[in-house]
MOPAC internal coordinates of N, CA, C and O (Angstrom, degrees):
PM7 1SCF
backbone

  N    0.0000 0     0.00 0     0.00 0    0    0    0
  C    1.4418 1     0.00 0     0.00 0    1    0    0
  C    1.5267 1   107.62 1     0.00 0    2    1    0
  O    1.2310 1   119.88 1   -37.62 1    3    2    1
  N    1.4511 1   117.83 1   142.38 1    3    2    1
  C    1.3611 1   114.63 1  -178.22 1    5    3    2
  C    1.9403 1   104.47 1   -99.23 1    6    5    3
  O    1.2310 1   114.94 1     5.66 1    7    6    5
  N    1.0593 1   127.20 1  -174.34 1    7    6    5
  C    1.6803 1   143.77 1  -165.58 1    9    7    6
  C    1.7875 1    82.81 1   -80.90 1   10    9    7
  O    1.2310 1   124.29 1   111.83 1   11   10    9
  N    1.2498 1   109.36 1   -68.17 1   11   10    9
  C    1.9021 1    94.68 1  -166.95 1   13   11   10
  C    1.4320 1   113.18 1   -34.82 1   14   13   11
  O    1.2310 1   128.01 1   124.70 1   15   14   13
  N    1.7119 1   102.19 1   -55.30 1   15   14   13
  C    1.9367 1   102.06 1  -174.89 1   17   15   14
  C    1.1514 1   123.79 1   -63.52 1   18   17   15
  O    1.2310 1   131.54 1   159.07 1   19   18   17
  N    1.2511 1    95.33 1   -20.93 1   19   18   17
  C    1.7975 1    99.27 1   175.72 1   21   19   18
  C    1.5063 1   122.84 1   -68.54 1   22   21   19
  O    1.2310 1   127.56 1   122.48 1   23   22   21
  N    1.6722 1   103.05 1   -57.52 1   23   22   21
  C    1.5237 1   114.74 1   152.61 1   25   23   22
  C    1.6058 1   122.42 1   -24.85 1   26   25   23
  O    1.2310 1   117.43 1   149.60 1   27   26   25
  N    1.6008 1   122.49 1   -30.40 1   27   26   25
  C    1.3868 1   126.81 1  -137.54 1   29   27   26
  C    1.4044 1    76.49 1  -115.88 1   30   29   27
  O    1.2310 1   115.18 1   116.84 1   31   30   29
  N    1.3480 1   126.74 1   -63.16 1   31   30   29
  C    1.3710 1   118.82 1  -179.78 1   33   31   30
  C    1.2947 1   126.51 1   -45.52 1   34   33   31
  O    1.2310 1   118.60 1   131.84 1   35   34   33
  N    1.8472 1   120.28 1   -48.16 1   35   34   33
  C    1.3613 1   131.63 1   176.28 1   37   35   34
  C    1.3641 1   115.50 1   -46.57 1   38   37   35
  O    1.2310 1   127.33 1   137.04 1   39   38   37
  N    1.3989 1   103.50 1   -42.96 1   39   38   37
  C    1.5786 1   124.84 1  -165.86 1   41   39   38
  C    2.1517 1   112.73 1   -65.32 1   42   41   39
  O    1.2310 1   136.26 1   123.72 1   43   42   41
  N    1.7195 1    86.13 1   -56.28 1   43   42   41
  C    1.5744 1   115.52 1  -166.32 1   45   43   42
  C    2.2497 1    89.78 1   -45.47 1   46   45   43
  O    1.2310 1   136.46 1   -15.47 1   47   46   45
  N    1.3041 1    85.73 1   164.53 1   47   46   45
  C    1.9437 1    99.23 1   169.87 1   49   47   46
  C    1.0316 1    92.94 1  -107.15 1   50   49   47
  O    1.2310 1   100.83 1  -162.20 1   51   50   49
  N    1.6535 1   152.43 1    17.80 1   51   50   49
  C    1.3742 1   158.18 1  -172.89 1   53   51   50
  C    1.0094 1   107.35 1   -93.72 1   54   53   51
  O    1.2310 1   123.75 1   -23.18 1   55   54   53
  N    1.3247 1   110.40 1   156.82 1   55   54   53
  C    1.7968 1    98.79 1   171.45 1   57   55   54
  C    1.5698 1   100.69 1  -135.19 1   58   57   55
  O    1.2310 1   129.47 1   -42.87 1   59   58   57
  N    1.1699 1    99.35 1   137.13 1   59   58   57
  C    1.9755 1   120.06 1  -155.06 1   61   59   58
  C    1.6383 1    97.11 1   -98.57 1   62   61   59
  O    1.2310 1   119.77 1   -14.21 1   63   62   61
  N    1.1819 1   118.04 1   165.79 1   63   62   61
  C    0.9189 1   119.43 1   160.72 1   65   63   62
  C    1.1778 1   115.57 1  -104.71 1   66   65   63
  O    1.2310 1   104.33 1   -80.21 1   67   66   65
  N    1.3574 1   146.52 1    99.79 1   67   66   65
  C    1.4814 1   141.77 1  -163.76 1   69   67   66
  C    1.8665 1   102.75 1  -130.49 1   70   69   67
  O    1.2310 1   117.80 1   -41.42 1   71   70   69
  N    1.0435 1   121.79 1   138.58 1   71   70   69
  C    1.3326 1   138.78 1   178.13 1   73   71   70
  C    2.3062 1   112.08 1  -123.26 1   74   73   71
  O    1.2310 1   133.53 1   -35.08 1   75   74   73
  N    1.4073 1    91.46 1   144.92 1   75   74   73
  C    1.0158 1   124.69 1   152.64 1   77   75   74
  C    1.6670 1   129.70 1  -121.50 1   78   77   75
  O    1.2310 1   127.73 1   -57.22 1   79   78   77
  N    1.9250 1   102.72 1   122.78 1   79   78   77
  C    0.9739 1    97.42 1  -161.10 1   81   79   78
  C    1.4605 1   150.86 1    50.16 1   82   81   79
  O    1.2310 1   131.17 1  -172.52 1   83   82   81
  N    1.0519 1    96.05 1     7.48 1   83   82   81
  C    2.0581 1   130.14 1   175.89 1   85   83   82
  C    1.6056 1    90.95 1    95.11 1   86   85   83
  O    1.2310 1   110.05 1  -145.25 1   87   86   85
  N    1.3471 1   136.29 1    34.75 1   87   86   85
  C    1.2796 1   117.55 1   164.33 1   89   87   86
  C    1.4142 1   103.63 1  -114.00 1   90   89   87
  O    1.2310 1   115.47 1   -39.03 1   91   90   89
  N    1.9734 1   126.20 1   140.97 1   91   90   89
  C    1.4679 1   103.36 1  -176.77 1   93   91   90
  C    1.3535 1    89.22 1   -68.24 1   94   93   91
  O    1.2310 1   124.93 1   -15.84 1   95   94   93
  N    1.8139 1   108.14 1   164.16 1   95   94   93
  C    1.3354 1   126.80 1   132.69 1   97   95   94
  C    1.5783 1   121.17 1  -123.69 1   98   97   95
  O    1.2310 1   131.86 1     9.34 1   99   98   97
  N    1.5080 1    94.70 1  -170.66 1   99   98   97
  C    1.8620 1    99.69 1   179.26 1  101   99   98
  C    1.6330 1    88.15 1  -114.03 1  102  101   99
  O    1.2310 1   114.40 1   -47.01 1  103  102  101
  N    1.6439 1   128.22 1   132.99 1  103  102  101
  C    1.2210 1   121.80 1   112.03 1  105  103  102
  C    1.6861 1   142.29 1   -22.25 1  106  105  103
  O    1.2310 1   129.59 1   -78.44 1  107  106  105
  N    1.1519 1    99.11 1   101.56 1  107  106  105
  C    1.5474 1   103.29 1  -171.55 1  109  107  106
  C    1.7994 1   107.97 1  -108.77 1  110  109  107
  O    1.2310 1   116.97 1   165.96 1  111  110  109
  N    1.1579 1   123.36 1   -14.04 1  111  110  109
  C    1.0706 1   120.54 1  -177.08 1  113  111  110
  C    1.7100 1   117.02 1   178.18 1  114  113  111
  O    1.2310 1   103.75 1   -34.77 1  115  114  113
  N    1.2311 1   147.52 1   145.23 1  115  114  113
  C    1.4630 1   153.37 1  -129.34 1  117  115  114
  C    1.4183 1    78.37 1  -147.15 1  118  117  115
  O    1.2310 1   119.12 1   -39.52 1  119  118  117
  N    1.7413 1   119.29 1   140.48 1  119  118  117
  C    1.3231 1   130.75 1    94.29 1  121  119  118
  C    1.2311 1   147.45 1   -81.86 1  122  121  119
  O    1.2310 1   113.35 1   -59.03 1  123  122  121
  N    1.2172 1   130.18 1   120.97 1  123  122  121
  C    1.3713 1   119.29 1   179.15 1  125  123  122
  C    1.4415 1   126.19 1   -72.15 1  126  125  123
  O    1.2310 1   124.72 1   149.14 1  127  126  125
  N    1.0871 1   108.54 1   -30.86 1  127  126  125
  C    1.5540 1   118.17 1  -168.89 1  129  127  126
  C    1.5304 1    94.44 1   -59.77 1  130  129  127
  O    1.2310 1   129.66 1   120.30 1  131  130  129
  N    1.3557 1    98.97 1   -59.70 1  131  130  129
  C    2.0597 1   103.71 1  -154.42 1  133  131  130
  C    1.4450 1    90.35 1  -107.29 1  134  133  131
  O    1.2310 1   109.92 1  -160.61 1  135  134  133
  N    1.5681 1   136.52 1    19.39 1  135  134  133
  C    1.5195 1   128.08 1   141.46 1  137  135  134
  C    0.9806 1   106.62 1    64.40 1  138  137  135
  O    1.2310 1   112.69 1  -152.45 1  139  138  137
  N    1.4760 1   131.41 1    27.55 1  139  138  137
  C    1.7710 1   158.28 1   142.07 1  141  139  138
  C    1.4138 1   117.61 1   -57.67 1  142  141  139
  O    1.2310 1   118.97 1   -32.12 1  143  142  141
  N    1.2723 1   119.58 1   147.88 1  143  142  141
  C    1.5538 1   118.24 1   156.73 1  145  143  142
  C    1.5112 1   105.30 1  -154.33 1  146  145  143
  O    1.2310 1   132.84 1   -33.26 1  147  146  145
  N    1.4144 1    92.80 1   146.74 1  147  146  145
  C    1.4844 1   100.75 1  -174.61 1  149  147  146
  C    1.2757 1   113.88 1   -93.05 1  150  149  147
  O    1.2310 1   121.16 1   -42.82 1  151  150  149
  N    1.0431 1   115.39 1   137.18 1  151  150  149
  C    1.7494 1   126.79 1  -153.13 1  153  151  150
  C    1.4046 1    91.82 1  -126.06 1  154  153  151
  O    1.2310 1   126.03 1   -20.22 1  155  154  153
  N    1.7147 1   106.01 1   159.78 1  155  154  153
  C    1.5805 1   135.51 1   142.96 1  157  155  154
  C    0.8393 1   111.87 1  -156.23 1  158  157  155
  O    1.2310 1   122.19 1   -25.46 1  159  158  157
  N    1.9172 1   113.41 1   154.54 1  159  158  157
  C    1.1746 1   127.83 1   179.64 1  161  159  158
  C    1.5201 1   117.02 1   -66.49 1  162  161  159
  O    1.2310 1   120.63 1   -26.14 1  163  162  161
  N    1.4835 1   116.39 1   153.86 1  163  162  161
  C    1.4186 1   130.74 1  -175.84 1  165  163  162
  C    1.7228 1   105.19 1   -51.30 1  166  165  163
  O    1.2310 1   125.04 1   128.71 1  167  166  165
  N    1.7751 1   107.92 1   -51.29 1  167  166  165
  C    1.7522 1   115.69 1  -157.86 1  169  167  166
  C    2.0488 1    80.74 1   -81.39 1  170  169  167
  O    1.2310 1   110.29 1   163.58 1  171  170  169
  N    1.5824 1   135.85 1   -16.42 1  171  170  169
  C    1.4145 1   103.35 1  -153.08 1  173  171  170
  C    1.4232 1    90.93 1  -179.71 1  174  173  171
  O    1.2310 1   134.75 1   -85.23 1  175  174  173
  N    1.5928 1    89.08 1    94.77 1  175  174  173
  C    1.6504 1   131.31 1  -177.18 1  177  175  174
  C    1.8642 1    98.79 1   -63.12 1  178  177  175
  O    1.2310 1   124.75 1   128.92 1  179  178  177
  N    1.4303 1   108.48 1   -51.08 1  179  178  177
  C    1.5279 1   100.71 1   177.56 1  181  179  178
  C    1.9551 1   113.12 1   -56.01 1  182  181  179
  O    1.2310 1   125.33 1   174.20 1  183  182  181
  N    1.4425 1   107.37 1    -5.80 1  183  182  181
  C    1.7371 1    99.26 1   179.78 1  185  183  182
  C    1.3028 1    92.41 1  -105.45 1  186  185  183
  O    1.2310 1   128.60 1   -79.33 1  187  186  185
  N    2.1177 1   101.05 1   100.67 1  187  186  185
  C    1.0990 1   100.18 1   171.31 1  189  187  186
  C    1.9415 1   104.47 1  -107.24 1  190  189  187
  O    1.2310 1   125.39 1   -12.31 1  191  190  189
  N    1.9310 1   107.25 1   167.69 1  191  190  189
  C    1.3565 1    96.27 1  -179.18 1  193  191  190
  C    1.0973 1    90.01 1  -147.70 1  194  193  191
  O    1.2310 1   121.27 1    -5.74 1  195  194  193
  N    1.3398 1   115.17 1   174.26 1  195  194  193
  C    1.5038 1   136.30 1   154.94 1  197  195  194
  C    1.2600 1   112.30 1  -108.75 1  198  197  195
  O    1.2310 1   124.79 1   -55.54 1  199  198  197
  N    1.6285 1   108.41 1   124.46 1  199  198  197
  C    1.4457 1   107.24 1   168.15 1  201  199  198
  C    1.2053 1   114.83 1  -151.95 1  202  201  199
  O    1.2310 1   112.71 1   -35.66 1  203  202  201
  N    1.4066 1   131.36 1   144.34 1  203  202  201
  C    1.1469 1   158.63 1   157.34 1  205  203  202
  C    1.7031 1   105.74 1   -10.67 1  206  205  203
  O    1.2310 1   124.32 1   -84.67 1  207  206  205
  N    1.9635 1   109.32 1    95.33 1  207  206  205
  C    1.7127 1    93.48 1  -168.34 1  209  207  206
  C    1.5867 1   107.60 1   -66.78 1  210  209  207
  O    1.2310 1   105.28 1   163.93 1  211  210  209
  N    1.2897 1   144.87 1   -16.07 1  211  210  209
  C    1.4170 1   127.40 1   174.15 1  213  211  210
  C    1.4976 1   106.94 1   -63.74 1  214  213  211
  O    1.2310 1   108.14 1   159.20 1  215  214  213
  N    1.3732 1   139.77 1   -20.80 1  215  214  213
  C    1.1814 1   122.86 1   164.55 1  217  215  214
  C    1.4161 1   121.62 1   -90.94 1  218  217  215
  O    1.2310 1   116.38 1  -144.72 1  219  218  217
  N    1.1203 1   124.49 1    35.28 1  219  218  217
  C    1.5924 1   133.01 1   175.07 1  221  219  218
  C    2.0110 1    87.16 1  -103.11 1  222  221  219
  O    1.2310 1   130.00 1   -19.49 1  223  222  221
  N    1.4180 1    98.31 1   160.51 1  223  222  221
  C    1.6755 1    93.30 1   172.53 1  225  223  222
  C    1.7515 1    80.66 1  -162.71 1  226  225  223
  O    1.2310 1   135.83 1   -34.86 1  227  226  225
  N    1.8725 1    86.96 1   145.14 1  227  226  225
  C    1.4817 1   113.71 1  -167.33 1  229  227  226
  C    1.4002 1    80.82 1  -101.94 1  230  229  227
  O    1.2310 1   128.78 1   -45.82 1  231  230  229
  N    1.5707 1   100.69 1   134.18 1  231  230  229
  C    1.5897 1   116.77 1   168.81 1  233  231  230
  C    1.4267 1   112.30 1   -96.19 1  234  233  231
  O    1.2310 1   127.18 1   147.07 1  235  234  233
  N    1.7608 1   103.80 1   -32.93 1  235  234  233
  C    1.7809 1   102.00 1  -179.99 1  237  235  234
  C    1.3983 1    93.14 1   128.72 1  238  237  235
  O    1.2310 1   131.70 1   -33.84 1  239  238  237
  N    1.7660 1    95.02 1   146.16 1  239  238  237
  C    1.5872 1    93.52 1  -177.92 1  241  239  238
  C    1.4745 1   124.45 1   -65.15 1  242  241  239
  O    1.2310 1   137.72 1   -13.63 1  243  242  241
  N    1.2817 1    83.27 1   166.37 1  243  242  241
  C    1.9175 1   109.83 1  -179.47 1  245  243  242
  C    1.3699 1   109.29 1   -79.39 1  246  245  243
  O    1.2310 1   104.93 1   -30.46 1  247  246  245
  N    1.0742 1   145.47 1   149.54 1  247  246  245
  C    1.9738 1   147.88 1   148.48 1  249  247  246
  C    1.4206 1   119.76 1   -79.08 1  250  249  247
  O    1.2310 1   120.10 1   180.00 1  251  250  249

């Protein structure tokens, strides 16, 4: 995933299907500078991470 889609997802009232490492998470927050976003998992909002947004991957929205 590049910084724009990420932005677009964070932003959207949609809910995406986006994974880390094949686990979903939520986008919780973007850096731009260092091209990070702070993530948590769907089941457990307290597992928060930082990771590298080209390794996040959009599966496609949710219903």
């Amino acid at each position: 995933m590049n910084v724009s889609r990420a932005k677009e997802i964070l932003e959207s009232n949609e809910k995406f299907n986006v994974k880390f490492e094949g686990v979903p998470v939520w986008i919780d927050s973007i850096d731009e500078l260092s091209k990070t976003a702070r993530v948590h998992t769907e089941d457990n909002p307290e597992d928060q991470k930082t990771v590298a947004i080209d390794e996040l991957k959009e599966v496609g929205k949710m219903y």
